[in-house]
Short mmCIF file of the C-alpha atoms (twelve columns), coordinates in Angstrom:
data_MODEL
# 
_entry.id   MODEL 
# 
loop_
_atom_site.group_PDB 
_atom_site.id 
_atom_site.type_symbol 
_atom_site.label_atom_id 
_atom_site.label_alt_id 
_atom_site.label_comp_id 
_atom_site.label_asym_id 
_atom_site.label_seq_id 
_atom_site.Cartn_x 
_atom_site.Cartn_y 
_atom_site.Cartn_z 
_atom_site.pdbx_PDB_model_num 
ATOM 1   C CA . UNK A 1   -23.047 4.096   21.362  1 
ATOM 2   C CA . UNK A 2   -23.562 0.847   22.710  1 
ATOM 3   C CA . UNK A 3   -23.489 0.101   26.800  1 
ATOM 4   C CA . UNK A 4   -23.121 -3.241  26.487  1 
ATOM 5   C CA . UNK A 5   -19.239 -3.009  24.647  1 
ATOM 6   C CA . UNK A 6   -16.643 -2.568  26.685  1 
ATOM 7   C CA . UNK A 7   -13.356 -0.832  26.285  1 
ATOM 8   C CA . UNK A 8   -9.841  -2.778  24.476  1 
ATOM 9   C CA . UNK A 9   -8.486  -4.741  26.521  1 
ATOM 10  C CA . UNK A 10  -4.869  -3.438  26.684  1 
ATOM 11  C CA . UNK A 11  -3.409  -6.488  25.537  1 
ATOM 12  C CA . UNK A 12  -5.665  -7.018  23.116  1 
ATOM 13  C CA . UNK A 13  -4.453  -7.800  19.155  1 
ATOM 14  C CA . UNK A 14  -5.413  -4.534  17.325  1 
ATOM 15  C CA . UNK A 15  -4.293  -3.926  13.433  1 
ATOM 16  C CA . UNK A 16  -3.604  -1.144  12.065  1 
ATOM 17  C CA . UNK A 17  -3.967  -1.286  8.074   1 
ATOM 18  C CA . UNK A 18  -1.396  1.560   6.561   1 
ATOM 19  C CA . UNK A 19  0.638   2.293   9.448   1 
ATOM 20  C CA . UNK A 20  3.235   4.350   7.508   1 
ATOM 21  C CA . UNK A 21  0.508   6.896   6.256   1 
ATOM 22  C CA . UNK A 22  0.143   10.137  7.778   1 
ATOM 23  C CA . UNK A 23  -3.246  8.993   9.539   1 
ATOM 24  C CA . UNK A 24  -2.326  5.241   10.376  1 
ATOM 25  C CA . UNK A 25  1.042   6.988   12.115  1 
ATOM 26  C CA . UNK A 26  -1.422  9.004   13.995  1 
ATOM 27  C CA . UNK A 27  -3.018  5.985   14.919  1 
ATOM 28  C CA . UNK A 28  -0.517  4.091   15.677  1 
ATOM 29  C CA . UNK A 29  0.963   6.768   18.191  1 
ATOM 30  C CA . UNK A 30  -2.504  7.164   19.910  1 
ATOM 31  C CA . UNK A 31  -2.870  3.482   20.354  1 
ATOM 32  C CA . UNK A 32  1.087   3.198   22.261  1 
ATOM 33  C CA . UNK A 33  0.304   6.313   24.228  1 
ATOM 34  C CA . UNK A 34  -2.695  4.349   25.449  1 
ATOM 35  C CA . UNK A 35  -1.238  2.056   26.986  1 
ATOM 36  C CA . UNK A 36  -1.738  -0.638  23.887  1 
ATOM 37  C CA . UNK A 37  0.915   -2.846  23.923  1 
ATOM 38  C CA . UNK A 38  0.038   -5.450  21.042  1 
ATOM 39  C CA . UNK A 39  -0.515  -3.183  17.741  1 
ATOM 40  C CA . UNK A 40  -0.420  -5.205  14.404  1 
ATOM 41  C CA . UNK A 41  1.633   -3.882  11.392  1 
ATOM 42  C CA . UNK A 42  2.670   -4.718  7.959   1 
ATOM 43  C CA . UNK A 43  4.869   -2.901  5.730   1 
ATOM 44  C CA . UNK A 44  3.390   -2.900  1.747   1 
ATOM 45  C CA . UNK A 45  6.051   -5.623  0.880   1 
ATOM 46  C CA . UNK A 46  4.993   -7.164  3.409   1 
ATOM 47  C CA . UNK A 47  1.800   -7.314  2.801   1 
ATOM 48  C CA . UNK A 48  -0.208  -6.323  -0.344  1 
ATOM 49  C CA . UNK A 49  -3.854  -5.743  0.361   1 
ATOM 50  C CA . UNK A 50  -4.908  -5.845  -3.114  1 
ATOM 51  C CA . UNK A 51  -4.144  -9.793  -2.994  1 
ATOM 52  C CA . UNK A 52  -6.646  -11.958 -0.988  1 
ATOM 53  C CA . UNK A 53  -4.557  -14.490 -0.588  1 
ATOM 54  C CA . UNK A 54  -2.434  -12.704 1.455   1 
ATOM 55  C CA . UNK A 55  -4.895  -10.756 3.674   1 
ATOM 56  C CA . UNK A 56  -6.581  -14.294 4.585   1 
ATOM 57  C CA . UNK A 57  -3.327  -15.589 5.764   1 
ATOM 58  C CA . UNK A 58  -2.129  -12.421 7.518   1 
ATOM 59  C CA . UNK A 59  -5.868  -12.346 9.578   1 
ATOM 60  C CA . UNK A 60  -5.732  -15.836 10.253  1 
ATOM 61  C CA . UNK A 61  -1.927  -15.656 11.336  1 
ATOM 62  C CA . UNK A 62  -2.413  -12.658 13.375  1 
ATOM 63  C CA . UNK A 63  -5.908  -12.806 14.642  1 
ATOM 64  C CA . UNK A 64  -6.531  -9.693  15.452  1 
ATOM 65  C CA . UNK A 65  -9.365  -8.180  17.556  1 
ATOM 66  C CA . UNK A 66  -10.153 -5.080  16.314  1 
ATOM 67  C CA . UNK A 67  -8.996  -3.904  12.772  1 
ATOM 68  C CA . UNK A 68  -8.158  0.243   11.840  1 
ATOM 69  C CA . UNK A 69  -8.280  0.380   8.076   1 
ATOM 70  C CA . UNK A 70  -6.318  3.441   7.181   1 
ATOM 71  C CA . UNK A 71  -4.310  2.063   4.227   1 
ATOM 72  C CA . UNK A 72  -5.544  3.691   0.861   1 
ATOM 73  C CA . UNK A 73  -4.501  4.452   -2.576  1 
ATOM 74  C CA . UNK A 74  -4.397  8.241   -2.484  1 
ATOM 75  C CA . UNK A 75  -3.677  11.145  -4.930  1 
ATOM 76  C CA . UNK A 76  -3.809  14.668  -6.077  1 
ATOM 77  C CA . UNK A 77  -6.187  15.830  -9.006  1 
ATOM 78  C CA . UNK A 78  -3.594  14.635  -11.446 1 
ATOM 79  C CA . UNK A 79  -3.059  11.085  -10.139 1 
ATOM 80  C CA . UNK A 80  -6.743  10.371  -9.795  1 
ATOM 81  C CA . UNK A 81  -7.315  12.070  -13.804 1 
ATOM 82  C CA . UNK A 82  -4.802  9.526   -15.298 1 
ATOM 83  C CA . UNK A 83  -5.029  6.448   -12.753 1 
ATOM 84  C CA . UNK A 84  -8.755  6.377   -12.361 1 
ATOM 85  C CA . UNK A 85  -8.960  2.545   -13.025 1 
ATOM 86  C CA . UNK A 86  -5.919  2.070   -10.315 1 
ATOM 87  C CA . UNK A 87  -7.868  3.930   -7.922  1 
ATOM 88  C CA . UNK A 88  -11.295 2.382   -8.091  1 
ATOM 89  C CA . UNK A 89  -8.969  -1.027  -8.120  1 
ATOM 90  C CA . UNK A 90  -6.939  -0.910  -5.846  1 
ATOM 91  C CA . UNK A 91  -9.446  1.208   -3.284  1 
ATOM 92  C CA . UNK A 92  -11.856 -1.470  -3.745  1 
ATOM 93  C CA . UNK A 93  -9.984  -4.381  -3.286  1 
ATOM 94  C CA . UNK A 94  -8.370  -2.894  -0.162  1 
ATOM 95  C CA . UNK A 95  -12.201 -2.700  1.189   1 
ATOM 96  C CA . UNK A 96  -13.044 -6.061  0.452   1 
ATOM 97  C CA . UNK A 97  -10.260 -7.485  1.362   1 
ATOM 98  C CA . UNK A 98  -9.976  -6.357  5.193   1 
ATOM 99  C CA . UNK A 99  -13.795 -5.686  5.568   1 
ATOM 100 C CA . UNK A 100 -14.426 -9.367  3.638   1 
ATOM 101 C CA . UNK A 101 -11.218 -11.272 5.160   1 
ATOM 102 C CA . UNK A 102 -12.106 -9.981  9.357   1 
ATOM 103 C CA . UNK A 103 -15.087 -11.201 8.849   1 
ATOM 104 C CA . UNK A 104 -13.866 -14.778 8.138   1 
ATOM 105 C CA . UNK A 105 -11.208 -14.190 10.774  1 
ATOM 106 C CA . UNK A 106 -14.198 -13.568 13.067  1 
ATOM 107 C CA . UNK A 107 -12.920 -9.891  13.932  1 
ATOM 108 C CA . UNK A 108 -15.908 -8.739  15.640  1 
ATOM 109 C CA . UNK A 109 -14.925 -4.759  15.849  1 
ATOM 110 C CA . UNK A 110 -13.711 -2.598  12.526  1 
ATOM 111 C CA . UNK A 111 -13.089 0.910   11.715  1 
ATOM 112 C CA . UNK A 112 -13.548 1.865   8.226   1 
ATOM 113 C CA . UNK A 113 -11.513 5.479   7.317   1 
ATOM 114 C CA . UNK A 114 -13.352 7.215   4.030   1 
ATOM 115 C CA . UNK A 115 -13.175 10.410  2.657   1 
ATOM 116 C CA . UNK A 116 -15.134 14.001  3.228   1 
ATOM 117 C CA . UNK A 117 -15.088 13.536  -0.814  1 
ATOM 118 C CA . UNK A 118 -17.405 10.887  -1.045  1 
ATOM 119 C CA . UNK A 119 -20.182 13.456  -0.420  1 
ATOM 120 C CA . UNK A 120 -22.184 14.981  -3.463  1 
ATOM 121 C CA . UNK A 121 -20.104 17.680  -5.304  1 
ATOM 122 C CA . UNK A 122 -22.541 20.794  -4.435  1 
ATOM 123 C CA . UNK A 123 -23.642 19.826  -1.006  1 
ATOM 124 C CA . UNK A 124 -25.736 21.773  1.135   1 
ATOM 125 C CA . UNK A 125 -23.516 23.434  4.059   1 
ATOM 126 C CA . UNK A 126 -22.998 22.310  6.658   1 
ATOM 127 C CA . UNK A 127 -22.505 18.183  5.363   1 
ATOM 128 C CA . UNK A 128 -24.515 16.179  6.867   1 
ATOM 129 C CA . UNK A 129 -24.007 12.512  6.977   1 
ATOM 130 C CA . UNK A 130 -27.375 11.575  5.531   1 
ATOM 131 C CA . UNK A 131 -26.141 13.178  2.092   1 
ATOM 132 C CA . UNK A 132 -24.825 10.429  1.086   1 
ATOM 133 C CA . UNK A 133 -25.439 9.493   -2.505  1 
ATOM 134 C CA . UNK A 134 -27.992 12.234  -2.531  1 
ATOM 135 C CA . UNK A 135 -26.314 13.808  -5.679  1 
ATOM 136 C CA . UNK A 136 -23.387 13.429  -8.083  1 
ATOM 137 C CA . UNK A 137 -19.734 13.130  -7.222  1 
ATOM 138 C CA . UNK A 138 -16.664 15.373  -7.679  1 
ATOM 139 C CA . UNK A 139 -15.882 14.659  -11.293 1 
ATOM 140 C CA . UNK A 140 -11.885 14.706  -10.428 1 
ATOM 141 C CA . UNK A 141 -11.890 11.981  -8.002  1 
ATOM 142 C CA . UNK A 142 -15.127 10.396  -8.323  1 
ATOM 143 C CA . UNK A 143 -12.827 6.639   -8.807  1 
ATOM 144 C CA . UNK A 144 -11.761 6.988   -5.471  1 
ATOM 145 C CA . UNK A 145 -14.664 8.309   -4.190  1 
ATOM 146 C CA . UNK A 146 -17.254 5.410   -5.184  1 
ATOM 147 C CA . UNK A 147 -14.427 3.056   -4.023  1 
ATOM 148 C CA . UNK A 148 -14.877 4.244   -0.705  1 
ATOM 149 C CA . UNK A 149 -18.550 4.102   -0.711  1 
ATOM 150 C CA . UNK A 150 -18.262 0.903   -1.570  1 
ATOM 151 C CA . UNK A 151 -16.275 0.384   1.238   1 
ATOM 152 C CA . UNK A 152 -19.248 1.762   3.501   1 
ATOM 153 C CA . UNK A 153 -21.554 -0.258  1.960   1 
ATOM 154 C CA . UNK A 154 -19.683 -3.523  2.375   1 
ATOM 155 C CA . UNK A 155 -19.195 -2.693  6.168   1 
ATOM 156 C CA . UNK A 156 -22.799 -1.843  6.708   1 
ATOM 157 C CA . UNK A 157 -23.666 -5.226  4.439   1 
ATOM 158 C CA . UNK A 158 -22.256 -7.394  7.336   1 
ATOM 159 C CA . UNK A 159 -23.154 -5.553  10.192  1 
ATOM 160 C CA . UNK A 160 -27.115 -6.737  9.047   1 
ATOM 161 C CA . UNK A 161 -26.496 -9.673  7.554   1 
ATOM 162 C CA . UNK A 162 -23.604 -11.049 10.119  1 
ATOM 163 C CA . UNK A 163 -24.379 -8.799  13.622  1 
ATOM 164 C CA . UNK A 164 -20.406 -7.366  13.290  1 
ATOM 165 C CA . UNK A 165 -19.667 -3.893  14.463  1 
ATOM 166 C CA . UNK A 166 -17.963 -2.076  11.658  1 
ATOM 167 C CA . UNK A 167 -17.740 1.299   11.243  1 
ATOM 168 C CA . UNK A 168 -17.164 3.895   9.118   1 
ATOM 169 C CA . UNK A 169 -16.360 7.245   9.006   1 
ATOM 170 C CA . UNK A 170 -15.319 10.160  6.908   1 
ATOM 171 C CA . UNK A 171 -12.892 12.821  8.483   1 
ATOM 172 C CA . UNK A 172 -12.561 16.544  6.890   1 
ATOM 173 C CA . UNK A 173 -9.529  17.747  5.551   1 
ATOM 174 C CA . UNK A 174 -6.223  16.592  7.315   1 
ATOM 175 C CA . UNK A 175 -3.105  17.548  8.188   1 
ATOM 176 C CA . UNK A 176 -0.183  16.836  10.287  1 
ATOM 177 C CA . UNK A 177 3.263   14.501  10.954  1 
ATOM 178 C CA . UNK A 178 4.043   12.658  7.724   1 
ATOM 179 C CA . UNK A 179 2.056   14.884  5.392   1 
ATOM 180 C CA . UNK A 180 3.215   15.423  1.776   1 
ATOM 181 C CA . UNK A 181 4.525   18.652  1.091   1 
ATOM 182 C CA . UNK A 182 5.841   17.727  -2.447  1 
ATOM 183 C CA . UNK A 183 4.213   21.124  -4.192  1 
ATOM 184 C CA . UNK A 184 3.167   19.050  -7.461  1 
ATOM 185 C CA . UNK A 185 1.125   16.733  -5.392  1 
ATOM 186 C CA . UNK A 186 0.012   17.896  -1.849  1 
ATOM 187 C CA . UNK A 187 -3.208  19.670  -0.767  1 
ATOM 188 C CA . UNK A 188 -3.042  23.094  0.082   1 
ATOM 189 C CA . UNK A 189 -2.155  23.434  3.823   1 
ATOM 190 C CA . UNK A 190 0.982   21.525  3.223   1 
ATOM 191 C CA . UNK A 191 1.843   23.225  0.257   1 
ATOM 192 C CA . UNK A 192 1.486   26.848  1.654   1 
ATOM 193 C CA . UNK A 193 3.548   25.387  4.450   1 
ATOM 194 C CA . UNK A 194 6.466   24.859  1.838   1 
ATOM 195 C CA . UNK A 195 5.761   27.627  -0.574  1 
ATOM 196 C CA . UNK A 196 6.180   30.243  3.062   1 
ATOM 197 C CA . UNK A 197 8.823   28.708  4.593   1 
ATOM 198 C CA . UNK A 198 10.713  29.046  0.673   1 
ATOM 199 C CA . UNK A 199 9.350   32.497  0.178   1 
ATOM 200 C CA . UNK A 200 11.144  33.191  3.772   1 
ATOM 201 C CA . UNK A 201 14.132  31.469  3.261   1 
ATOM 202 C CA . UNK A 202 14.516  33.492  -0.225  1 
ATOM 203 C CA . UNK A 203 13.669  36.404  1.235   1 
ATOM 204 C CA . UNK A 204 10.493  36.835  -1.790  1 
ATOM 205 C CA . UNK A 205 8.925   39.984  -1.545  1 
ATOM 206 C CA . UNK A 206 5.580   38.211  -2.464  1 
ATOM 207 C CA . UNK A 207 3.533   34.829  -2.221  1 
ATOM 208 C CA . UNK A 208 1.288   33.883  -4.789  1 
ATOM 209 C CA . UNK A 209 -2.182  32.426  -3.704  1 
ATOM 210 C CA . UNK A 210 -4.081  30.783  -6.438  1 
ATOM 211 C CA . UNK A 211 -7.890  32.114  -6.774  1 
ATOM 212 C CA . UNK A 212 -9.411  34.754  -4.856  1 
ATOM 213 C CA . UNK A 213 -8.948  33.103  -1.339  1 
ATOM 214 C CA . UNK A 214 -12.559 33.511  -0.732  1 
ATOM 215 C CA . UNK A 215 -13.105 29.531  -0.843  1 
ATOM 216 C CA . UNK A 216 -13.503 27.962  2.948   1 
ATOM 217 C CA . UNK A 217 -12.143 25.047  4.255   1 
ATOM 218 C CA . UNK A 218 -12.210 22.931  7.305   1 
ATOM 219 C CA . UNK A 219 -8.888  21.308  9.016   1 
ATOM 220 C CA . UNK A 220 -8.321  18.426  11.366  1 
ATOM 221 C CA . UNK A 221 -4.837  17.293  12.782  1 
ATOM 222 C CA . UNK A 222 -4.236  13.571  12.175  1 
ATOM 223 C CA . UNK A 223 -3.633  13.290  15.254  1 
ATOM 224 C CA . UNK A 224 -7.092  14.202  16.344  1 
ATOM 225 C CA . UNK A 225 -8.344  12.149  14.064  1 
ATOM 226 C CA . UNK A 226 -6.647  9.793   15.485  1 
ATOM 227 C CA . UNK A 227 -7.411  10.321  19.193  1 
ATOM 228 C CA . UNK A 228 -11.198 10.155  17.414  1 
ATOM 229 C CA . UNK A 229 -11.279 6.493   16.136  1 
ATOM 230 C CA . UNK A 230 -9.865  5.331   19.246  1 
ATOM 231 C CA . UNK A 231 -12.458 7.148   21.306  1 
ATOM 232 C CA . UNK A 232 -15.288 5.238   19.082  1 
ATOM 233 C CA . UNK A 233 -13.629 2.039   19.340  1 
ATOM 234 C CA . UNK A 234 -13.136 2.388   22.537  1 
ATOM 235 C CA . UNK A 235 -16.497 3.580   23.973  1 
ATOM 236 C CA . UNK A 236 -17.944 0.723   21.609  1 
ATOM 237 C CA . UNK A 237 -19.572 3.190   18.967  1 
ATOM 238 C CA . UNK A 238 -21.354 0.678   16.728  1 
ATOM 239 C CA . UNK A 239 -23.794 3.352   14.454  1 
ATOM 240 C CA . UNK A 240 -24.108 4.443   11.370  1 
ATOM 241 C CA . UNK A 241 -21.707 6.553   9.206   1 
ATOM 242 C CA . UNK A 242 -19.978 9.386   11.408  1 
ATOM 243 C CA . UNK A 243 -18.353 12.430  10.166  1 
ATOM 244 C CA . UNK A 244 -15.176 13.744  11.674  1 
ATOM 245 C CA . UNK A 245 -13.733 16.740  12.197  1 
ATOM 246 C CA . UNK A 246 -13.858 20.108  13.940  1 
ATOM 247 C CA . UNK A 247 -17.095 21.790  12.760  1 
ATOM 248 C CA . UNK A 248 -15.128 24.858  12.025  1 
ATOM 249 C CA . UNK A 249 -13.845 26.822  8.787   1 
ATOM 250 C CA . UNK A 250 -12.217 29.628  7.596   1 
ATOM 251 C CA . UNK A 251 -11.305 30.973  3.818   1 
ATOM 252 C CA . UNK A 252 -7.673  29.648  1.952   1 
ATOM 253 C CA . UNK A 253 -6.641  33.765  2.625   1 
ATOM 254 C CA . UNK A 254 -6.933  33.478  6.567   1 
ATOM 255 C CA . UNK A 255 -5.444  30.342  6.225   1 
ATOM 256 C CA . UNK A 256 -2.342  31.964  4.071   1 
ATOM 257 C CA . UNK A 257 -2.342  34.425  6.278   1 
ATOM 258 C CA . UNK A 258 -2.324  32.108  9.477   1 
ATOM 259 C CA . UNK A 259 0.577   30.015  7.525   1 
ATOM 260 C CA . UNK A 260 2.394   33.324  7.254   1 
ATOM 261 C CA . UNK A 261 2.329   34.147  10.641  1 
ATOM 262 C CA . UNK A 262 3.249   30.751  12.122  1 
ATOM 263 C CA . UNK A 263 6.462   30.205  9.140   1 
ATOM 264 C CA . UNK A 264 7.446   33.925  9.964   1 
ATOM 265 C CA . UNK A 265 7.351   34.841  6.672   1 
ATOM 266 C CA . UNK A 266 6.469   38.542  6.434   1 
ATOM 267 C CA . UNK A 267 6.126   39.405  2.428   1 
ATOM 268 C CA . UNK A 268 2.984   40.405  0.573   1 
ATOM 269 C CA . UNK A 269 0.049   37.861  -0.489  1 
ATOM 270 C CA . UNK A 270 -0.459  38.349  -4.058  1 
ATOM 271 C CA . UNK A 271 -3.631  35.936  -6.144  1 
ATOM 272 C CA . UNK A 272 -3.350  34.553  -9.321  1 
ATOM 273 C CA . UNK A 273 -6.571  35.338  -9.958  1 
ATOM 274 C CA . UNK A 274 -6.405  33.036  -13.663 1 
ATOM 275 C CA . UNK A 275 -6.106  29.893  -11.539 1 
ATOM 276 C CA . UNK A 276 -9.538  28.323  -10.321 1 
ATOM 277 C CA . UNK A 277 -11.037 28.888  -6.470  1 
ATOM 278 C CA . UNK A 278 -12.713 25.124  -6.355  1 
ATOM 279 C CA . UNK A 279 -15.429 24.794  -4.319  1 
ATOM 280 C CA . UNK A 280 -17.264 27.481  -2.290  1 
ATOM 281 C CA . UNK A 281 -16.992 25.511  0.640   1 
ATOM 282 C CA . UNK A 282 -16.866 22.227  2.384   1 
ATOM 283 C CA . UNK A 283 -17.699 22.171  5.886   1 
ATOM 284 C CA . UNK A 284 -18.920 18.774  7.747   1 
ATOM 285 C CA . UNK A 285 -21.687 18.578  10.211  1 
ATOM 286 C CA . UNK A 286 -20.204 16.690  13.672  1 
ATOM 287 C CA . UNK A 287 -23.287 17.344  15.437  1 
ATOM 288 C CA . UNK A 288 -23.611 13.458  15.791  1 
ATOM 289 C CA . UNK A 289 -19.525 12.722  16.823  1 
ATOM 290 C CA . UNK A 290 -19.964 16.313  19.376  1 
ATOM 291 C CA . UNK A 291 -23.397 14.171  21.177  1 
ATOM 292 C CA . UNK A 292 -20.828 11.238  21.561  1 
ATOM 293 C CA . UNK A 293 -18.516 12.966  23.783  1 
ATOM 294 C CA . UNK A 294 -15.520 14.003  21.941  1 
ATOM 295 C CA . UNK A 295 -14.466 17.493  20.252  1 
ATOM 296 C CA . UNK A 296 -10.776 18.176  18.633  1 
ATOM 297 C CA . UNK A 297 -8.136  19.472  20.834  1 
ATOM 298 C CA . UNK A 298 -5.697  20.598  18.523  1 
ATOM 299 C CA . UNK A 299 -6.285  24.454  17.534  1 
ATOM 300 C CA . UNK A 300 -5.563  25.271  14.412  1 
ATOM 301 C CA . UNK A 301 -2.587  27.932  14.440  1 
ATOM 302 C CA . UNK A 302 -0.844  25.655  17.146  1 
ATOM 303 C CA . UNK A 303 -1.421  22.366  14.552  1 
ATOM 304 C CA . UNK A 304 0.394   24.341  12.127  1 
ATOM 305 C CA . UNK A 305 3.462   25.337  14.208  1 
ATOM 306 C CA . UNK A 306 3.110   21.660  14.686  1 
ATOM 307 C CA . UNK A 307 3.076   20.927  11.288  1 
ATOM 308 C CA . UNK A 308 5.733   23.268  10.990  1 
ATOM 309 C CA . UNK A 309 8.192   21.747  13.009  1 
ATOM 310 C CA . UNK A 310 7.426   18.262  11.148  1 
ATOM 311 C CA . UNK A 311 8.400   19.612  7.526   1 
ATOM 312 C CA . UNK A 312 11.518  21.768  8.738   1 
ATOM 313 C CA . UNK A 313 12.803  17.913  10.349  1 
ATOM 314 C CA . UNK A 314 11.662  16.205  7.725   1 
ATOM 315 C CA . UNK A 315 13.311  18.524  4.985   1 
ATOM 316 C CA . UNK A 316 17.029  18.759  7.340   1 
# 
């Protein structure tokens, strides 16, 4: 953390790349309940970040101070096995387009958002930041993955060779307002969100969990998340790569169960013990983001009755 930056100016030009996504939403909302009152958006037909053109003549229009890059190309395992030249495309072009086109717009302050997945596929536990590139990638979305590392690289590349103050970082697993809860695409909070509030609404006797439930996963809000890159921006965090998230996991049966409990659905867990567990685990060190200062607020049961609340609007 550096003394010598000071904190955004309220009426300060701030841009917020993918402001319809669930974490540039999240953003967004932290950055108006702060007080920010000139927050930079573009709608995709607006603005597509795959075309330099465009991104020059947005950043020199706009001339914005401080740059959130949350936009992404994102997908399940299926997307990312039969678009994996869209993703490393598109992913990397979005990178060097904002990272490359602020620093020609002389935007002195970026934030980066990457991916827990751009860590080796059989990590040591907890992840530590200094993994990186230590070992191979996830197979199933390694496109994606080495687009964002690219992205890390690129911001790092200009901090030495032009003194700017981008960062990056990599939250854990995320949920919250605006997630997908389409059951052929979303991850699996979300999805047991849908599949218990269906099971309840059916009245289902059972739930089926795929695996053994024994796999463990961490879980961030988005809107932690969030409340995290405008705490670094903010407090003028200009070091290398951070991890975010809560530094806490539990197995995909305690979370069923925990989704259960919040939905009110009351039936029997059943596993489909043909369909794969995954990973062991994937838990990221935040020793370095807990000696800055901040810590998640958000509790996990009381995130999902939040999350809970966003499907059942978003589905009436």
């Amino acid at each position: 953390m550096s003394d010598a930056a000071p904190a955004i100016a309220r009426d300060a030009p701030i841009y917020v790349a993918g402001h319809r996504g669930m974490v540039g939403s999240a953003i967004v909302r932290r950055l108006e309940a702060g007080g920010y009152g000139h927050i930079l958006t573009a709608t995709r037909a607006e603005l597509d970040l795959r075309d330099r053109r465009a991104v020059d003549a947005f950043l020199a229009a706009t001339r914005p101070a401080y740059i959130f890059v949350a936009a992404a190309k994102v997908g399940g395992i299926f997307a990312n096995a039969t678009q994996p030249a869209d993703f490393i495309a598109d992913n990397l072009a979005i990178a060097l387009n904002l990272i490359e086109g602020a620093h020609k717009a002389g935007v002195e302050r970026l934030l980066f958002l990457g991916s827990s997945c751009i860590y080796p596929r059989d990590c040591p536990q907890p992840i530590r930041e200094d993994y990186l590139l230590t070992g191979p990638l996830e197979p199933t979305n390694a496109p994606y993955a080495l687009a964002k590392i690219a992205g890390i690289g690129l911001a790092e590349a200009f901090n030495r060779q032009h003194g700017r103050r981008y960062v990056s970082v990599m939250p854990t697993n995320l949920y919250g307002t605006g997630d997908n809860y389409d059951l052929a695409t979303s991850h699996v909070l979300p999805a047991l969100i849908r599949k218990a509030h269906e099971a309840k609404l059916a009245g289902a006797p059972t739930l089926t969990l795929w695996g053994t439930g024994t796999p463990k996963r961490e879980f961030l809000h988005a809107d932690d998340l969030a409340d995290a890159c405008v705490f670094l921006m903010e407090t003028g965090y200009a070091g290398p790569l951070l991890n975010i998230g809560t530094g806490e996991d539990l197995a995909i049966r305690e979370l069923a169960d925990l989704v259960c409990r919040v939905v009110g659905y009351r039936g029997e867990i059943v596993h489909d013990l043909t369909k794969p567990d995954g990973t062991p685990r994937k838990l990221l060190d935040v020793s370095r983001l807990h000696a800055l200062g901040w810590r998640h607020r958000i509790g996990l049961e009381e995130g999902i009755a939040l999350a809970y609340a966003d499907f059942l609007a978003s589905a009436g």
